[in-house]
VOZAZA-378415 format. One record per residue: z, y, x of N, C-alpha, C in turn; residue number from 1; residue in three letters. Coordinates in nm, 3 decimals. Example, Ala and Ser with C-alpha at 12.3 -4.5 7.8 and 13.67 -1.06 7.14 Angstrom:
2
((0.780,-0.569,1.319),(0.780,-0.450,1.230),(0.780,-0.330,1.320),1,'Ala') ((0.708,-0.225,1.285),(0.714,-0.106,1.367),(0.787,0.003,1.290),2,'Ser') 
//
This chain:
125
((0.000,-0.117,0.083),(0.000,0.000,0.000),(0.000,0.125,0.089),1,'Unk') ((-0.065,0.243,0.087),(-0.085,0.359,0.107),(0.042,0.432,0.089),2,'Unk') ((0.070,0.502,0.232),(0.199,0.579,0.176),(0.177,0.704,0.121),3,'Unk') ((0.237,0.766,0.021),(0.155,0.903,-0.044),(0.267,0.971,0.019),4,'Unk') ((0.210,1.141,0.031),(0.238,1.218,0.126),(0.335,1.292,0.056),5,'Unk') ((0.482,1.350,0.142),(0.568,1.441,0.070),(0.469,1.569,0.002),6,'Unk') ((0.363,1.590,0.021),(0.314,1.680,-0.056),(0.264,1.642,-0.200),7,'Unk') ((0.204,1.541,-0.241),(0.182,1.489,-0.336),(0.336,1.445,-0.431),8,'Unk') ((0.416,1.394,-0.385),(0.574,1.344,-0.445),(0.585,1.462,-0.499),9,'Unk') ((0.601,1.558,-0.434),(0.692,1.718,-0.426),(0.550,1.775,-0.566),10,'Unk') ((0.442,1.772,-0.550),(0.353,1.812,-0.677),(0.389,1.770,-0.844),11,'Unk') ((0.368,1.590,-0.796),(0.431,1.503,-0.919),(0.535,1.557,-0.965),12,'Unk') ((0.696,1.610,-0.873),(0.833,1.628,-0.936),(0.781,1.751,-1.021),13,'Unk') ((0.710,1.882,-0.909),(0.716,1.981,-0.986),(0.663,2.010,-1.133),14,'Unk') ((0.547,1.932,-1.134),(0.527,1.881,-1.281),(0.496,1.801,-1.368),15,'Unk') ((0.633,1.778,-1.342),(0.719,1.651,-1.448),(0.839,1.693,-1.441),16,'Unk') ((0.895,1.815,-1.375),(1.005,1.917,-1.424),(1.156,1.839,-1.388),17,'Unk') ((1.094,1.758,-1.253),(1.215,1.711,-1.182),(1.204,1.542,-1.219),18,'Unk') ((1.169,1.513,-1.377),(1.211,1.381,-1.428),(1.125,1.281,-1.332),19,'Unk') ((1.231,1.205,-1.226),(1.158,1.079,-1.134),(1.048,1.004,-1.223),20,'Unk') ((1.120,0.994,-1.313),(1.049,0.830,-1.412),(0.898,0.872,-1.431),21,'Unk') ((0.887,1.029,-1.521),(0.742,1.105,-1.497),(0.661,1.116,-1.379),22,'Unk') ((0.717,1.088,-1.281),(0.680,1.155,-1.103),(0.610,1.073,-1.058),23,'Unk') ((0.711,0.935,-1.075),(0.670,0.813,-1.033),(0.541,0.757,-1.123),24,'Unk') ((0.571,0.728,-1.267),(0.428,0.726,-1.299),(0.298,0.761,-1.332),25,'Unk') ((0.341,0.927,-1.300),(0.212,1.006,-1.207),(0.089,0.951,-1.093),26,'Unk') ((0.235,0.889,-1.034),(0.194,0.831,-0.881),(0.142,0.724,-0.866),27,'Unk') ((0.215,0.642,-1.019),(0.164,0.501,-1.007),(0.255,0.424,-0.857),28,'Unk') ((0.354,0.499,-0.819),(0.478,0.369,-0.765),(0.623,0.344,-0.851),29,'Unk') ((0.706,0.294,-0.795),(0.813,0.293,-0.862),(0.905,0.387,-0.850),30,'Unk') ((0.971,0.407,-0.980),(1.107,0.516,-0.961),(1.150,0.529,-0.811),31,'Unk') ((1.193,0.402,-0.760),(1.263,0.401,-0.670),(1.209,0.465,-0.559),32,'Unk') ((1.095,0.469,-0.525),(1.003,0.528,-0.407),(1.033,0.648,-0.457),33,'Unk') ((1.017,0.711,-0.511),(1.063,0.863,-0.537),(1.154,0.906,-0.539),34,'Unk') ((1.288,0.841,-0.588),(1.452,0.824,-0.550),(1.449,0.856,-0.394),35,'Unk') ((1.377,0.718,-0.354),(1.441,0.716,-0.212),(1.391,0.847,-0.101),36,'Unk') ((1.262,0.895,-0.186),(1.238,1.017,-0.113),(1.301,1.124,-0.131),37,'Unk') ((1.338,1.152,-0.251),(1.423,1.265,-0.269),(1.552,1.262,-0.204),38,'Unk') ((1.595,1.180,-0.156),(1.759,1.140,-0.065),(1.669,1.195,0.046),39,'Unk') ((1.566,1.107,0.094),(1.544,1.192,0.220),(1.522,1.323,0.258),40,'Unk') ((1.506,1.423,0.159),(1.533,1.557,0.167),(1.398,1.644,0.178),41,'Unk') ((1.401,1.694,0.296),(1.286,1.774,0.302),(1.181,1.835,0.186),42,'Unk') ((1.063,1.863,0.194),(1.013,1.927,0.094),(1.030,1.847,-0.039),43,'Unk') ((1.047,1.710,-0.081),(1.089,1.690,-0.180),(1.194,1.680,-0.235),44,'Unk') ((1.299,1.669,-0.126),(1.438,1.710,-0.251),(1.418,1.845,-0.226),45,'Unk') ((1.383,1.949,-0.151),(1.399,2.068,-0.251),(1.303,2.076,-0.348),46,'Unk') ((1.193,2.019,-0.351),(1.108,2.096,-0.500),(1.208,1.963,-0.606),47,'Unk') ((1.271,1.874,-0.625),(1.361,1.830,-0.659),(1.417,1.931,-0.703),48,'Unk') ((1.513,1.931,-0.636),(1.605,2.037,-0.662),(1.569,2.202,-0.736),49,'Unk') ((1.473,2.231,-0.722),(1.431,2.347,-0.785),(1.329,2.344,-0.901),50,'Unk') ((1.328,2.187,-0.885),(1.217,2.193,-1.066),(1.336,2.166,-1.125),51,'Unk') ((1.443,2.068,-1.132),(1.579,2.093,-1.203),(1.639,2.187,-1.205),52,'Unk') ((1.683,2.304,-1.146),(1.748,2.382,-1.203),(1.626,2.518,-1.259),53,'Unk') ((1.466,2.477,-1.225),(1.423,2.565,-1.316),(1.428,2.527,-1.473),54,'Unk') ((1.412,2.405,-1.493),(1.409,2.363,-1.650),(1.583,2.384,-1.711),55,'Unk') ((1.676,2.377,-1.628),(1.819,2.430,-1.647),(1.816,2.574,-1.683),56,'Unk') ((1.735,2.647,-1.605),(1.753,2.789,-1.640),(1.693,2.814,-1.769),57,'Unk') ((1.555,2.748,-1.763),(1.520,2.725,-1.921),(1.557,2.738,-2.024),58,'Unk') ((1.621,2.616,-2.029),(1.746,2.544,-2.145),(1.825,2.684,-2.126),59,'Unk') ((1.916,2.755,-2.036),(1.949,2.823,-2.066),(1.943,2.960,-2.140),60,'Unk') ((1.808,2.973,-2.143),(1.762,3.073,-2.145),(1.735,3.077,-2.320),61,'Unk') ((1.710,2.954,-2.372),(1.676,2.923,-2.454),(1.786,2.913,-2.574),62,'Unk') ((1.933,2.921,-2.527),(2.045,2.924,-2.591),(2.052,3.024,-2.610),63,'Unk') ((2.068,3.088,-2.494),(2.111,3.259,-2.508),(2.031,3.371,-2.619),64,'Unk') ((1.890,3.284,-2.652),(1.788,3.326,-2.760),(1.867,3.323,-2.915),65,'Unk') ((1.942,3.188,-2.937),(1.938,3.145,-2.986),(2.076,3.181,-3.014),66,'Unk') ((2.167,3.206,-2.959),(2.311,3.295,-2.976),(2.275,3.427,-3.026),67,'Unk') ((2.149,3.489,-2.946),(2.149,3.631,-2.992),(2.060,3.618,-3.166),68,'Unk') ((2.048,3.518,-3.175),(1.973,3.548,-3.287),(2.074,3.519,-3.420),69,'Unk') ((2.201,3.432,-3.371),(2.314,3.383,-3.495),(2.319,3.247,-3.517),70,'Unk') ((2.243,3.160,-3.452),(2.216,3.016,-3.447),(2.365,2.957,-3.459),71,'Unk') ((2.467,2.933,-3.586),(2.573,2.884,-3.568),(2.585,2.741,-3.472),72,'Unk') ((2.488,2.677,-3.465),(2.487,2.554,-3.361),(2.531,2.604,-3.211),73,'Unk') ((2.436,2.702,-3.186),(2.443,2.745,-3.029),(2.534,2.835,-3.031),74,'Unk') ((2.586,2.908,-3.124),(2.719,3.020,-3.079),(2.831,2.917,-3.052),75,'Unk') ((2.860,2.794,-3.158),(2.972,2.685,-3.121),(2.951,2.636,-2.977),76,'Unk') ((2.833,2.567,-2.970),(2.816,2.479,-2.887),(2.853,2.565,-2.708),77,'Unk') ((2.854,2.732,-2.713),(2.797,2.841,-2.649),(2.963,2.832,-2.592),78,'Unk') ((3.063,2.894,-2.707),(3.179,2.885,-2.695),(3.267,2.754,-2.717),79,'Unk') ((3.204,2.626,-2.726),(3.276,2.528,-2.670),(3.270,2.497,-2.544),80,'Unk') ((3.144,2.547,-2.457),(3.138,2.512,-2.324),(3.182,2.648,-2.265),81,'Unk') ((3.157,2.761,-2.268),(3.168,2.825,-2.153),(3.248,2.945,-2.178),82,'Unk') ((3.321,2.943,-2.310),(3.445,3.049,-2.368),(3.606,3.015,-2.350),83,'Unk') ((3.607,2.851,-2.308),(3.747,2.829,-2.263),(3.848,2.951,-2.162),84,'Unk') ((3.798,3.048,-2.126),(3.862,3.080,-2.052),(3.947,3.227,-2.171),85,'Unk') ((3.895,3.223,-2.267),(3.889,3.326,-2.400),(3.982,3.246,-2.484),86,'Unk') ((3.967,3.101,-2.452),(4.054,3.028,-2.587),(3.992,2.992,-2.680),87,'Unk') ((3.879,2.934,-2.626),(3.752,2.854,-2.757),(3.721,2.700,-2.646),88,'Unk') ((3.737,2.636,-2.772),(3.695,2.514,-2.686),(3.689,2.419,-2.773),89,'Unk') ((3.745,2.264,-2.740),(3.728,2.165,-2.855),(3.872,2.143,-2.864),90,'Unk') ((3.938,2.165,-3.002),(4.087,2.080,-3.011),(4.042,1.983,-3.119),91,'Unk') ((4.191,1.941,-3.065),(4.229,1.817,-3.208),(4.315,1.811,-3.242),92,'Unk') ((4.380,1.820,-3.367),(4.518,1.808,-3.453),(4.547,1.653,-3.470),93,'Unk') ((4.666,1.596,-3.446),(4.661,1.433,-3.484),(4.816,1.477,-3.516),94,'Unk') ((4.883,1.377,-3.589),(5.015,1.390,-3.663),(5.075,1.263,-3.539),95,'Unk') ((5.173,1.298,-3.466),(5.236,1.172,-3.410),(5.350,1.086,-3.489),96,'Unk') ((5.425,1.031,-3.432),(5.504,0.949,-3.488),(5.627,1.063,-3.574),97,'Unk') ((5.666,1.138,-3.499),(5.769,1.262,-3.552),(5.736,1.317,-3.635),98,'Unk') ((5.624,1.303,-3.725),(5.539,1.364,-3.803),(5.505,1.505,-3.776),99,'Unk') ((5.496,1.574,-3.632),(5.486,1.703,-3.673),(5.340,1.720,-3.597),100,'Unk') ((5.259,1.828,-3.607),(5.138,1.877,-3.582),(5.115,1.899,-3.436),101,'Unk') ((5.016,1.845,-3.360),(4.999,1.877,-3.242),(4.872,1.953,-3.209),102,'Unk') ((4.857,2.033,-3.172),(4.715,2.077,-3.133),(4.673,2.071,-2.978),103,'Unk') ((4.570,1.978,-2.935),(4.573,1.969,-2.784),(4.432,2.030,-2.801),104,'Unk') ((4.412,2.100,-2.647),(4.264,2.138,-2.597),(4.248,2.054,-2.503),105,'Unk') ((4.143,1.977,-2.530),(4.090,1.852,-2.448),(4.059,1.913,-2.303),106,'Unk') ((4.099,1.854,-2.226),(4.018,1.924,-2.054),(3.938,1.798,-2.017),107,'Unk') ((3.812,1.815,-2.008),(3.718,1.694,-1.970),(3.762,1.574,-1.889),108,'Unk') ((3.842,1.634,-1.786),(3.899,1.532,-1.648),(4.002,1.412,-1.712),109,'Unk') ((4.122,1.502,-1.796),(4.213,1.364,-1.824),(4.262,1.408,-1.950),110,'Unk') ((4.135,1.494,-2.069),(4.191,1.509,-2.212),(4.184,1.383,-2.267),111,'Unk') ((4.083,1.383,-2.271),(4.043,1.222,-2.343),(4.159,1.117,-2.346),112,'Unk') ((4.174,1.033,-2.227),(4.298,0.938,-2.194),(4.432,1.023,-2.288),113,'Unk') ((4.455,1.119,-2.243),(4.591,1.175,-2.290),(4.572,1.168,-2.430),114,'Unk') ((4.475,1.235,-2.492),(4.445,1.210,-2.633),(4.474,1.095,-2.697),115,'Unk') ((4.397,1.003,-2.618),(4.421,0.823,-2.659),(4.554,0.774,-2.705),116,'Unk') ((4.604,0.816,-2.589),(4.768,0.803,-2.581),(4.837,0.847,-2.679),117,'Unk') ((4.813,0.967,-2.675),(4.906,1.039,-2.812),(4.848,0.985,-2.914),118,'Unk') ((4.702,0.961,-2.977),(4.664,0.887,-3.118),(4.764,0.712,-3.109),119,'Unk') ((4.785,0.661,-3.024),(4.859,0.563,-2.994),(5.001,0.579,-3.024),120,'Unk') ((5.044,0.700,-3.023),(5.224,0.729,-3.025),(5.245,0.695,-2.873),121,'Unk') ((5.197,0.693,-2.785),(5.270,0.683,-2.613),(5.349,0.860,-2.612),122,'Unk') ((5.467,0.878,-2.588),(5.583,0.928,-2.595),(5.532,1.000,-2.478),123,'Unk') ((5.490,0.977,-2.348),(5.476,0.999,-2.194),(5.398,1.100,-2.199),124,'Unk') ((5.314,1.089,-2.320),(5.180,1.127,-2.235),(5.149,1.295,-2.203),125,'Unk') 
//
């Protein structure tokens, strides 16, 4: 097999907007040949790297449309991700064993588990 050139890989990523799986069967090799090039760095992990965070800026760009316009989906979704620091985020009310009301704000790292726990009645948690 013919090895195809970091210039051609680095073409495929840029449009197919980063997605390997598109890149690769552009190329007609496997995911993995394109994986393994993008670890190796050079001109294809950066056009890697910069067709993903252009379609990121995108997407972003595309919320912020969509906040300014009243989109109740994207104002929630807007201030569940990136208003925590304001006091918007995701809670949950669950009644424990004491019967009284808890309101937790989930933190991604160890809300969840703790949550578990408390829907369980674990006392600790």
């Amino acid at each position: 097999m013919t090895k195809i050139s970091d210039k051609r890989i680095a073409a495929a990523l840029k449009e197919a907007q980063g997605v390997v799986a598109d890149a690769a069967d552009k190329l007609g090799v496997p995911r993995h040949t394109v994986e393994r090039r993008i670890k190796a760095g050079g001109i294809v992990g950066r056009t890697f790297d910069e067709a993903r965070e252009t379609i990121l800026d995108t997407a972003e760009a595309e919320l912020g449309k969509a906040v300014s316009k009243g989109e109740p989906w994207a104002i929630r979704y807007f201030l569940d991700n990136r208003g925590a620091d304001r006091g918007y985020g995701k809670r949950e009310t669950l009644t424990v064993k004491a019967g009284i009301d808890l309101h937790a704000k989930i933190d991604e790292s160890v809300g969840e588990e703790i949550l578990e726990r408390l829907k369980r009645g674990v006392a600790d948690a």
